[in-house]
C-alpha positions as CSV (number, residue, x, y, z in Angstrom):
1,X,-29.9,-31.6,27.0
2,X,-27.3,-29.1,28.3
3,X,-23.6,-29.4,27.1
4,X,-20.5,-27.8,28.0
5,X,-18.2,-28.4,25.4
6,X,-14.5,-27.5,26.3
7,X,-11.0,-28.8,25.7
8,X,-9.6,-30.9,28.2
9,X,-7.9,-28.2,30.4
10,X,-10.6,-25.8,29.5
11,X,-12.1,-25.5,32.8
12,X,-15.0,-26.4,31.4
13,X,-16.3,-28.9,34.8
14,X,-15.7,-25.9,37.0
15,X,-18.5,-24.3,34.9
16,X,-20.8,-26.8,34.6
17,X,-21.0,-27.4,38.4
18,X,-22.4,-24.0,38.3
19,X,-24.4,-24.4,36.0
20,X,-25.6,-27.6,37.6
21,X,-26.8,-25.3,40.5
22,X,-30.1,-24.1,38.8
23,X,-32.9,-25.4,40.1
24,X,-33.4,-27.0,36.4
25,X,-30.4,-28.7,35.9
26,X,-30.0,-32.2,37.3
27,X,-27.1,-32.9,39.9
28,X,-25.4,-35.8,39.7
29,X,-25.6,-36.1,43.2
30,X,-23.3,-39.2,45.2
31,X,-20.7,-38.7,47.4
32,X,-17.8,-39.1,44.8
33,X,-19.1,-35.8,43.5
34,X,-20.4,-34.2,46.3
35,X,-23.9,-33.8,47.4
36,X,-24.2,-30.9,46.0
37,X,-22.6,-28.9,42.7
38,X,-20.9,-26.9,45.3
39,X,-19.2,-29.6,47.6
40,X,-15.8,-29.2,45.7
41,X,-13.6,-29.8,48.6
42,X,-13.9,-33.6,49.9
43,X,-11.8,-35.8,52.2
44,X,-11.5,-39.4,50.0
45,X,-13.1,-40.0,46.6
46,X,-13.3,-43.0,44.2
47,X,-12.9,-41.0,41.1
48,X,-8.9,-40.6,40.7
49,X,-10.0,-37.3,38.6
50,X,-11.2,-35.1,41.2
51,X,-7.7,-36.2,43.2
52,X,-6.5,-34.0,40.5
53,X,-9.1,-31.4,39.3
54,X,-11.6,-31.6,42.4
55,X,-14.0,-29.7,40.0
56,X,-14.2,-32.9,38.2
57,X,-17.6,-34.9,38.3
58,X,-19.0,-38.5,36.7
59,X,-22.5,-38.8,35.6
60,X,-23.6,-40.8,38.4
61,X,-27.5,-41.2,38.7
62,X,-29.0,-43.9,41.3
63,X,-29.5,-46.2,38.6
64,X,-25.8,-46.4,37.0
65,X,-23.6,-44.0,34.5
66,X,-25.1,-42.2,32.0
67,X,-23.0,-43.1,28.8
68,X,-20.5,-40.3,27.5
69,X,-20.3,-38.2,24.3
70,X,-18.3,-40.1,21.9
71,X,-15.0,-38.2,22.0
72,X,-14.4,-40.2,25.6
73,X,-14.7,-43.7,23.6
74,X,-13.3,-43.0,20.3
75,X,-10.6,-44.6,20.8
76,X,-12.5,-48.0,21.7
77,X,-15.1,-47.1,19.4
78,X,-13.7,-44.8,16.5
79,X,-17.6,-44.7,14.3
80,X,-19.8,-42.5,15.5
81,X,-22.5,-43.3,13.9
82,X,-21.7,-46.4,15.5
83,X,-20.8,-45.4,18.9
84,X,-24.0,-43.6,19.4
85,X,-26.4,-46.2,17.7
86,X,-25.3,-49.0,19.2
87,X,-23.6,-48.6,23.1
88,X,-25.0,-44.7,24.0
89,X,-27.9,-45.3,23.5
90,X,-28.5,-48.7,24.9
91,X,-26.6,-47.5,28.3
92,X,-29.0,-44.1,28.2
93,X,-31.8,-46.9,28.7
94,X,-30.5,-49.2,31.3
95,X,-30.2,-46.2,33.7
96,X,-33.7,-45.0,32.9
97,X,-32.4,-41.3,31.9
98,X,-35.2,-41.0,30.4
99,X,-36.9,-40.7,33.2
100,X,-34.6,-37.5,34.8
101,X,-36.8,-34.7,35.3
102,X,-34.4,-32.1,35.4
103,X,-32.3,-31.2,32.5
104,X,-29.3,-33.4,31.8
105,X,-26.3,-31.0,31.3
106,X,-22.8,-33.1,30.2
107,X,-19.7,-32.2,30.1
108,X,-18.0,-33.0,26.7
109,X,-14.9,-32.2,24.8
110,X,-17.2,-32.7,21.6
111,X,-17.2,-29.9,19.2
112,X,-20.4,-27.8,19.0
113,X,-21.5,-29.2,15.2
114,X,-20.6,-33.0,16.1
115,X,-23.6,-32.6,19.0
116,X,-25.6,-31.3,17.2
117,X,-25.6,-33.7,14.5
118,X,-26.6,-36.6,17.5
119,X,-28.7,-34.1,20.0
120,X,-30.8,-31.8,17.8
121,X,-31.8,-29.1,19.6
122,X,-29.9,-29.6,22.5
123,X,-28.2,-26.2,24.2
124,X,-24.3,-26.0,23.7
125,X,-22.3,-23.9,25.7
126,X,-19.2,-23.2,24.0
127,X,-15.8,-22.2,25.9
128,X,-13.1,-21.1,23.5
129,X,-9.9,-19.8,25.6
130,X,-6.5,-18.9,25.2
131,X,-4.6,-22.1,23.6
132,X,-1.8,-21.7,26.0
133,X,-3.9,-20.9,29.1
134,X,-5.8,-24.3,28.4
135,X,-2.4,-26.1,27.3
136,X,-0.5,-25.3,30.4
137,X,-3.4,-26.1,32.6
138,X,-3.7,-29.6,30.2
139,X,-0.4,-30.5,31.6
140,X,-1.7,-29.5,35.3
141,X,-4.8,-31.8,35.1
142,X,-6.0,-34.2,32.2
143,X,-1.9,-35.4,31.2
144,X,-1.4,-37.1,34.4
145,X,-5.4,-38.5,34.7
146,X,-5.2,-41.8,35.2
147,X,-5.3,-43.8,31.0
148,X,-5.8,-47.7,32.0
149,X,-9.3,-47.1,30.9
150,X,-11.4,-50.6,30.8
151,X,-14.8,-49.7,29.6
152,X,-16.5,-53.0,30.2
153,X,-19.7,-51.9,29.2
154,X,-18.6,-51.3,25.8
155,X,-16.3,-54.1,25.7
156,X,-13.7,-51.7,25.9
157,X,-10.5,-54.6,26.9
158,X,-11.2,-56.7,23.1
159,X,-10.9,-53.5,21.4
160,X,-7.4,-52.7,19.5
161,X,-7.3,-49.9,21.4
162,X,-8.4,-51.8,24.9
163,X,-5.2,-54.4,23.6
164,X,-2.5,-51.6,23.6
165,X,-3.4,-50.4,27.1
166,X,-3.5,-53.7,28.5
167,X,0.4,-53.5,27.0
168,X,1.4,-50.5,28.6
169,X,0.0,-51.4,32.4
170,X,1.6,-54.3,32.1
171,X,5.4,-52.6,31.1
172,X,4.5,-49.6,33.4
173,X,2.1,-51.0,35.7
174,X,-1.7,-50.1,36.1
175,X,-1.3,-46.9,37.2
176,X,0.4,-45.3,34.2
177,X,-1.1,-41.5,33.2
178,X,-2.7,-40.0,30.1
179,X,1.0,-38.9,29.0
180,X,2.1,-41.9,29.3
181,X,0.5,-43.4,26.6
182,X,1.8,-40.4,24.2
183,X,5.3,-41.3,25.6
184,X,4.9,-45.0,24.9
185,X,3.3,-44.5,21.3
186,X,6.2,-41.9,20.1
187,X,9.1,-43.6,22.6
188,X,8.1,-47.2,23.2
189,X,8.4,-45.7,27.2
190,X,7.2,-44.1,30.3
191,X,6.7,-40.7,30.4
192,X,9.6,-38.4,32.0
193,X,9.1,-34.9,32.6
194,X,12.8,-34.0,32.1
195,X,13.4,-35.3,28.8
196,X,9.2,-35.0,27.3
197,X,7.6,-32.6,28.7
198,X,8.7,-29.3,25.8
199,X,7.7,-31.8,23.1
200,X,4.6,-32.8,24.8
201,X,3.3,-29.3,25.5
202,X,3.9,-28.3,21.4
203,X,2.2,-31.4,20.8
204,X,-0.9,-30.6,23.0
205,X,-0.8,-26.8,21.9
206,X,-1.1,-27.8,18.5
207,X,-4.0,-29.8,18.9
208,X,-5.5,-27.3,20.9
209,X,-4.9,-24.3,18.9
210,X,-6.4,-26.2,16.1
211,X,-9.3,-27.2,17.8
212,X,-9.7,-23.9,19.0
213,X,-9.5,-22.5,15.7
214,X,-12.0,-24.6,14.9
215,X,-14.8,-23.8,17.9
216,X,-14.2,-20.0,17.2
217,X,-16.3,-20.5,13.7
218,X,-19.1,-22.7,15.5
219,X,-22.8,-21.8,15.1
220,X,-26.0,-22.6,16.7
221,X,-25.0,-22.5,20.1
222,X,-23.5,-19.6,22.8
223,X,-19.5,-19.4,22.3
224,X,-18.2,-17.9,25.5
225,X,-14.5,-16.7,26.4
226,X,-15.3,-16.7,30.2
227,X,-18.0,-17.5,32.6
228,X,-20.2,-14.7,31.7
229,X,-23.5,-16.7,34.0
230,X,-25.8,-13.6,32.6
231,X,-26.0,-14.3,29.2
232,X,-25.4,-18.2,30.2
233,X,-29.1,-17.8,31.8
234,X,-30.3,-16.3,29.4
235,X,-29.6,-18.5,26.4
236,X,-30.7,-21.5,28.6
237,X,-33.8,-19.8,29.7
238,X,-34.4,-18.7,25.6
């Protein structure tokens, strides 16, 4: 397996469509993402994402959605251990991934050691960029992504987590944003650009600077400050 691990705003789905373009890496091919890695530009899609970031992709395969890297779900599912053992990998098997010929590359906001705990030997590309590049872009894209996230398959809606969003779209209505839920756990209230958004930005850069921080000492795995595709083929090809 292929990853492209990022923080949200990293840019890191513009990459991996790229990267998706090699002959063997798999596509996730369907008209929501395009035919092809390089159909960015669309006229209606399902996924409310790609509204915003059209770079944005699902794992779509013919047979279903391949399950995500934990730090989607922790949230619902805040174990690991648990996440992976008992919902990942049971979802990886009702879509058949096994049988994907191609590599499977996924975009993940995982750190580098974390993946390789659950996917030995998998490749890891890792984007480490300017904290305030990928903040203000955050505020751009992932902040106002849609967060009424069900999760069905994981039973996402009985989960404490599941509970407090079924809260919030029902005092803000089901089409309330990521930063909405920061507004309504430290305010009790909607989100308003006006009076949140300084606060929210120091928030977010904090998070992202220590995160950062934290990718920069990562091993086993390429750490990239830009989309250098030479030595991206060539550690993929290694």
């Amino acid at each position: 397996m292929i990853f492209v691990s990022f923080e949200p705003g990293g840019f890191g789905h513009r990459l991996a469509r790229t990267l998706c373009t090699l002959p063997q890496v798999y596509w996730y091919s369907d008209v929501r993402n395009g035919k092809n890695p390089w159909n960015v530009h669309f006229e209606d899609t399902e996924i409310l994402q790609r509204q915003i970031s059209p770079y944005h992709f699902d794992r779509i395969t013919c047979r279903g959605m391949l399950p995500p890297t934990h730090d989607y779900v922790e949230n619902f599912i805040p174990n690991a251990d648990t996440y992976y053992r008992q919902y990942f990998s049971k979802q990886w098997r009702s879509v058949n991934a096994d049988d994907i010929q191609e590599e499977v590359l996924y975009c993940t906001h995982s750190q580098p050691e974390h993946l390789l705990k659950y996917f030995p030997g998998s490749k890891i590309i890792n984007l480490v960029l300017n904290p305030r590049t990928v903040t203000k872009r955050f505020m751009q894209t992932s902040a106002v992504f849609p967060g009424w996230i069900k999760a069905d398959w994981l039973g996402g809606r009985d989960t404490e987590y599941g509970k407090k969003l079924k809260i919030i779209g029902g005092e803000l209505g089901k089409h309330f944003k990521i930063r909405d839920i920061w507004a309504w756990d430290n305010f009790g209230t909607e989100y308003s650009p006006h009076d949140h958004d300084p606060l929210y930005y120091d928030w977010i850069f904090d998070r992202v600077q220590e995160n950062t921080a934290e990718r920069s000492k990562a091993v086993n795995c390429l750490t990239i400050g830009r989309r250098d595709y030479k030595t991206i083929k060539e550690y993929l090809n290694g």
